[in-house]
N, C-alpha and C positions, 0 to 999 in steps of 0.2 A: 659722549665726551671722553676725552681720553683720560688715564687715569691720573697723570701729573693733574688734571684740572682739581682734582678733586679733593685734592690736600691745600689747594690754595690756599692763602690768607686773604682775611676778609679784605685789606687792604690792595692785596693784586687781582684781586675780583674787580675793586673798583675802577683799577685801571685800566684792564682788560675793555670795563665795560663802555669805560668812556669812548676809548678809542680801538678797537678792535673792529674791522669789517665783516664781520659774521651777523647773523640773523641772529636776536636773542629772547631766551623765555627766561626770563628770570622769577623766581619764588622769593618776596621780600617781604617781609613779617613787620611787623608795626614800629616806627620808630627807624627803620633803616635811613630814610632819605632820600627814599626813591624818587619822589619829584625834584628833586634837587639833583640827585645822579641823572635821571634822562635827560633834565635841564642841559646838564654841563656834554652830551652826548650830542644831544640836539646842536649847541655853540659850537664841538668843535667840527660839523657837517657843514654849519656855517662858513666857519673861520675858514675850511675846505674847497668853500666855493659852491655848496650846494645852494640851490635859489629857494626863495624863502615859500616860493607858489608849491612846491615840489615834496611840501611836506603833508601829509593829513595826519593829525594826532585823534584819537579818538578818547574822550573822559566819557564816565559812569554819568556825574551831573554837571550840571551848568554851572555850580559853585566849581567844581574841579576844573572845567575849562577854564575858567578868569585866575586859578591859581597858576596854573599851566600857564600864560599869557605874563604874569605878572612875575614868575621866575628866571621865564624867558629871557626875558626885560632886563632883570636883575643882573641876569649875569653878562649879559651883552654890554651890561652900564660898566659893571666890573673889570671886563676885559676892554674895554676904551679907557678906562684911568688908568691902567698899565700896559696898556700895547698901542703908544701910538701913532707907530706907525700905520697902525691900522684904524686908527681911531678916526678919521674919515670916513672911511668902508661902513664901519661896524656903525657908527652915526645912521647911517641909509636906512641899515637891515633894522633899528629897533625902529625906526619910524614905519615900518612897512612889516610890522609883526602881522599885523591884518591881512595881511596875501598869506598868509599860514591858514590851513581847513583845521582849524582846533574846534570840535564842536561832539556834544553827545552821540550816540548810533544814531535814536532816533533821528537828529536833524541832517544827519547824513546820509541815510536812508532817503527823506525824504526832498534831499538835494538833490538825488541821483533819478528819483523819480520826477521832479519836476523839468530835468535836463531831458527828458524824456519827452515829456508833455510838451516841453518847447518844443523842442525839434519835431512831433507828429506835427503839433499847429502849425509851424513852420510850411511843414510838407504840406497839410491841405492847402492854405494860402497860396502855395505856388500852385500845386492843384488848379484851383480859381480862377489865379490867372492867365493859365496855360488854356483850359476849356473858353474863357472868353474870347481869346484872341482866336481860337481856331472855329470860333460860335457861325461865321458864314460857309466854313467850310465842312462842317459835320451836320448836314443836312444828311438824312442816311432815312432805308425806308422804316418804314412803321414797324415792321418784323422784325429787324436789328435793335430797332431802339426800345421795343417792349422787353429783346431779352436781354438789353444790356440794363434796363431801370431793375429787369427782374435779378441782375447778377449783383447789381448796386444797392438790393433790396438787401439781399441774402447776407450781402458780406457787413451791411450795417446789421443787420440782427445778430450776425455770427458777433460783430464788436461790441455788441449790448449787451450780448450774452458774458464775454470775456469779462469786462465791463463789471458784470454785477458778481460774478464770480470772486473778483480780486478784492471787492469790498470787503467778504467776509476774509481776509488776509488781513492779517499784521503788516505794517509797514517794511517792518525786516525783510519778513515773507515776498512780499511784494518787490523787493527790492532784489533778493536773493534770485528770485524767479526772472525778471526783467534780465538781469547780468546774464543766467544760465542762456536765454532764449534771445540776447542781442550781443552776441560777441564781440559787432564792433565799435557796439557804446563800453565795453569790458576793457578791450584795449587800447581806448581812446584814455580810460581810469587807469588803467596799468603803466600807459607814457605820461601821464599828467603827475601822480605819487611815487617818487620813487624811494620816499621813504615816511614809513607808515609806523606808526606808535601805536598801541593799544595800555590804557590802562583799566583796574580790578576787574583784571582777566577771570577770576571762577565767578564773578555775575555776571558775564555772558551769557547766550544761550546756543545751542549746536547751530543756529541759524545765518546769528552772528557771527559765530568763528568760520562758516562756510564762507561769509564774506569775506571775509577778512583772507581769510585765505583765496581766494579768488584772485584779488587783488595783489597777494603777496605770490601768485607761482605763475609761472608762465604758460605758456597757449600747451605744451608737454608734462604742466603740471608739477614742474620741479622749480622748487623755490629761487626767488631772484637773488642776483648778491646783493648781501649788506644790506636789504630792505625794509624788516620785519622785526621789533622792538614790541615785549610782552611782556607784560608786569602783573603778577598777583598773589593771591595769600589764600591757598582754600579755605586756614582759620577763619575767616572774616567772610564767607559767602554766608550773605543774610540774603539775599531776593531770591535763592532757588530751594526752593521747600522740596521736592519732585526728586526720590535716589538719581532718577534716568538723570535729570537737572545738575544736579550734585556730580554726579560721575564725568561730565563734559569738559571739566577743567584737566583731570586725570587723564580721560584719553588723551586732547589735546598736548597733554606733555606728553606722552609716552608716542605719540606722532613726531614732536618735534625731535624727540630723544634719537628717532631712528634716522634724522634727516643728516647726511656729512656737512651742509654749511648751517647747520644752527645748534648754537652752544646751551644750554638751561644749566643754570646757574643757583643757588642758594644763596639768600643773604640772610644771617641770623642776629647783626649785632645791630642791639639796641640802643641808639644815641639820645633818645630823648629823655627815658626814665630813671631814678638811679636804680641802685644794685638791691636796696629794701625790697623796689614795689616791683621786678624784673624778679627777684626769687619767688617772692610771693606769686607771682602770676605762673611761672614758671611750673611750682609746687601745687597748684591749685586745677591748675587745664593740663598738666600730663596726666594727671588720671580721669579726666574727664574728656579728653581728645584721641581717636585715631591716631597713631604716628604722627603725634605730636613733637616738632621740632623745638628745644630749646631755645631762649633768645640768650643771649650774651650781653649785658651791660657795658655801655661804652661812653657814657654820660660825661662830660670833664666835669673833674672835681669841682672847677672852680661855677660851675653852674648852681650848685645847691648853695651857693647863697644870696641865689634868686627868689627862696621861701625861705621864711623863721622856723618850719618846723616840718619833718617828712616821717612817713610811714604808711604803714596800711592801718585804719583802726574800724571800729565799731563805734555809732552811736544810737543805744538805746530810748525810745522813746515809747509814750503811752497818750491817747489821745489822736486830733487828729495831727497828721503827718505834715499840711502845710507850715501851721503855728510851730511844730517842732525843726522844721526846715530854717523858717524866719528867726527861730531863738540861736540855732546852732551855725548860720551864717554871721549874725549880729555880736554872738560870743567871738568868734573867731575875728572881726572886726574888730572890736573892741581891745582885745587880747595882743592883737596885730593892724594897727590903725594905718601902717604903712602899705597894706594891701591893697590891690584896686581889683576895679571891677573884670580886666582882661585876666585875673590869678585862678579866675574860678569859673568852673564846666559843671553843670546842674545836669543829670541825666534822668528820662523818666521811660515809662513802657508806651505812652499817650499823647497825641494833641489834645484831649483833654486833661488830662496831668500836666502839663506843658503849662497850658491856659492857668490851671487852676494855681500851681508851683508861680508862676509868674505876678500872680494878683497877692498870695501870701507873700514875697517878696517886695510888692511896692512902697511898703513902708521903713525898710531897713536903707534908704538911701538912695539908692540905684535909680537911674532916670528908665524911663520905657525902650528906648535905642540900648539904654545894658542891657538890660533884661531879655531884649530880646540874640545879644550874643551870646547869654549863660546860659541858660534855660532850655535845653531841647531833648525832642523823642532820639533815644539809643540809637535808632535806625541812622537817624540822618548825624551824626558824628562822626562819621569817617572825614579824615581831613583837618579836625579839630583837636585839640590839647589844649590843655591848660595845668598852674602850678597845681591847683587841687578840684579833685573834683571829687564829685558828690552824688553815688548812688542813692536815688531814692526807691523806696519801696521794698528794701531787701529784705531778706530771710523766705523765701517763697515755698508753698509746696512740693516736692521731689516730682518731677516728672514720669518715674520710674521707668525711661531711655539714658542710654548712656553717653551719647550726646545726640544734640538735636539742634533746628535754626535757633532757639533759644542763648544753648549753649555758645555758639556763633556770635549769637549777638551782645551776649556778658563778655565776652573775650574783646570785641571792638567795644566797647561800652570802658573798660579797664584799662586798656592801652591808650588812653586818651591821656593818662596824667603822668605827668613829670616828677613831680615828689610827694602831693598827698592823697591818699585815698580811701573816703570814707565812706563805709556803710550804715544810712538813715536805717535803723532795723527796728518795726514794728508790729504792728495787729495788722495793719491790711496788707500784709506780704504779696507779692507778685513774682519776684525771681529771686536768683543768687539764691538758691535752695540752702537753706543751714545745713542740712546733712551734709552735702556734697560740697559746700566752700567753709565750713568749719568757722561762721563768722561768729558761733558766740566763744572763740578761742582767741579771737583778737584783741589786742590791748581797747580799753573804753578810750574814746577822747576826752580826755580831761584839761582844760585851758590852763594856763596858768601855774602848769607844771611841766616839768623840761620833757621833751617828747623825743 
């Protein structure tokens, strides 16, 4: 990237991003907006005239696909209440989000394989038909036809073999290997996508990004224009435990860094949280992270008085953890009766934490459909915020690494809350190591006193 890029503002980044025809890797840190920026990318390709079949997005889970979908949506609705001239047009394209390939690797993978399998079946069927019609006329002697049954033997064993082979592959695997070894089911995917989205780009794995790249270069290997949109945060790689694993997001940029039409880009400002629990995080993962980038606070003011009360705090407890869970959501209820149940993110290490955190909760009010949008394992919270959330289980043993997937996963675990964040700190510790987050230095929560 040339050097003007690199002094940009956050704000001409975004406009760059929207509308710029270059290949893009962007690095966007929690709270950026990112599905809302590729959102508004995607609309103006639309608005362009791009056909809505012509796109394949790729998300991490199935929840990320339907936000994907329902952003989409969102701003297409948007841009018909004020364009509408085109509000006709743009009526069509949200009805027909469905010709969009928005879907997991896996289910693409395995899209791609079954397009495969059709078309073999296909070819035996005609096969079939082709030997029946010529069935009077390949009368042939007994010596041709023992060595054609014996070549027709061979080539089935040789397919049984391949066959059992591919079973023990990954479906990525499988998928990766089909494209390398059918180039013109490759460029059959190359004309059909000609604009490809990938998002949390470092849980990928080298496999996937081979595909992905496949699809993103042409038959010379030199990437297509304007086709290739990549989104991620190596802070937040929680599925690759493995350095070789970990390293794949890094190459991958330093790949795209050397390529003349693809730009990578930094986003560091943070819109969702205020400037409290964005220092504190800040202050807390620079010494605990690798070249650790900064976030920047960008929260509007007038958002925090969407919560009665913000900070980072501590709350101590003795006994067990679920009852001090139910007493210290119930106080905060009580305290602030205008809260609901969407204000608050429960995080735990477990689906049996999860289970358990959810049954001590049944009795402070909450129906079973809340509970089950508070209440979840760390892992699966990418995507999710809320006004407060609530670490359970902190003050943990030091791992004595200096960061590790743990680390990773405290980091997406904290970036979840917009103004309050507290740590349940007791006897059965699990993470958020006291040494290393300084949580008995944090103010207590105390109700009922101005915070």
């Amino acid at each position: 990237m040339e050097k003007s890029k690199r002094f940009w503002t956050e704000q001409r980044k975004r406009e760059y991003i929207r509308s710029a025809e270059d290949n893009l890797f962007i690095i966007a840190g929690p709270g950026t907006g990112k599905t809302t920026l590729l959102s508004r990318r995607i609309l103006n390709q639309i608005m362009g005239g791009e056909r809505l079949s012509h796109f394949l997005l790729i998300a991490f889970t199935e929840e990320a696909v339907q936000e994907f979908k329902q952003k989409i949506k969102k701003h297409l609705y948007r841009e018909i209440a004020i364009n509408r001239e085109a509000s006709h047009r743009l009526k069509k394209k949200v009805h027909g989000i469905d010709l969009m390939h928005i879907m997991t690797f896996d289910d693409f993978c395995l899209w791609v394989l079954s397009m495969k399998k059709k078309e073999t079946t296909e070819e035996k069927e005609r096969n079939e038909i082709e030997k029946d019609k010529s069935g009077e006329e390949a009368k042939i002697g007994e010596e041709a036809k023992t060595g054609e049954e014996a070549k027709i033997g061979e080539e089935a064993k040789t397919g049984e073999e391949k066959e059992k082979s591919e079973e023990v592959l990954s479906v990525e695997e499988r998928c990766y290997r089909l494209l390398q070894e059918d180039k013109a089911l490759l460029q059959v995917l190359r004309r059909d996508f000609s604009k490809i989205y990938a998002d949390e780009l470092q849980d990928l794995n080298q496999t996937q990004l081979s595909i992905l790249l496949s699809l993103a270069t042409d038959k010379k290997g030199k990437m297509r224009h304007n086709c290739l949109f990549m989104v991620g945060d190596p802070r937040q790689t929680i599925y690759q435990e493995a350095e070789e694993d970990k390293q794949v997001f890094f190459d991958m940029k330093k790949k795209m860094e050397e390529k003349k039409n693809v730009r990578v880009l930094y986003l560091n400002e943070n819109y969702r949280a205020n400037k409290m629990l964005v220092d504190w995080i800040n202050e807390a993962f620079r010494k605990r992270m690798h070249s650790y980038r900064d976030m920047y606070p960008s929260q509007r003011k007038e958002f925090l008085k969407y919560c009665p009360f913000h900070g980072v705090f501590r709350r101590d407890f003795t006994g067990e953890d679920g009852i001090a869970l139910r007493e210290l959501v119930s106080e905060i209820l009580f305290a602030y009766p205008n809260l609901k149940e969407r204000d608050f993110l429960i995080l735990c290490r477990s689906k049996e934490k999860q289970e358990y955190y959810k049954k001590s909760l049944s009795g402070v009010g909450f129906s079973d459909s809340a509970l089950d949008k508070m209440v979840f394992e760390a892992h699966l919270s990418k995507g999710l915020n809320a006004n407060i959330v609530i670490i359970t289980e902190a003050g943990g043993n030091c791992s004595g690494k200096m960061e590790n997937r743990l680390t990773r996963l405290e980091y997406v675990a904290v970036t979840r809350a917009k103004h309050v964040l507290i740590f349940l700190k007791g006897e059965a510790e699990e993470w958020f190591c006291d040494q290393y987050y300084g949580l008995h230095a944090l103010q207590e929560l105390r109700l009922g006193e101005k915070q």
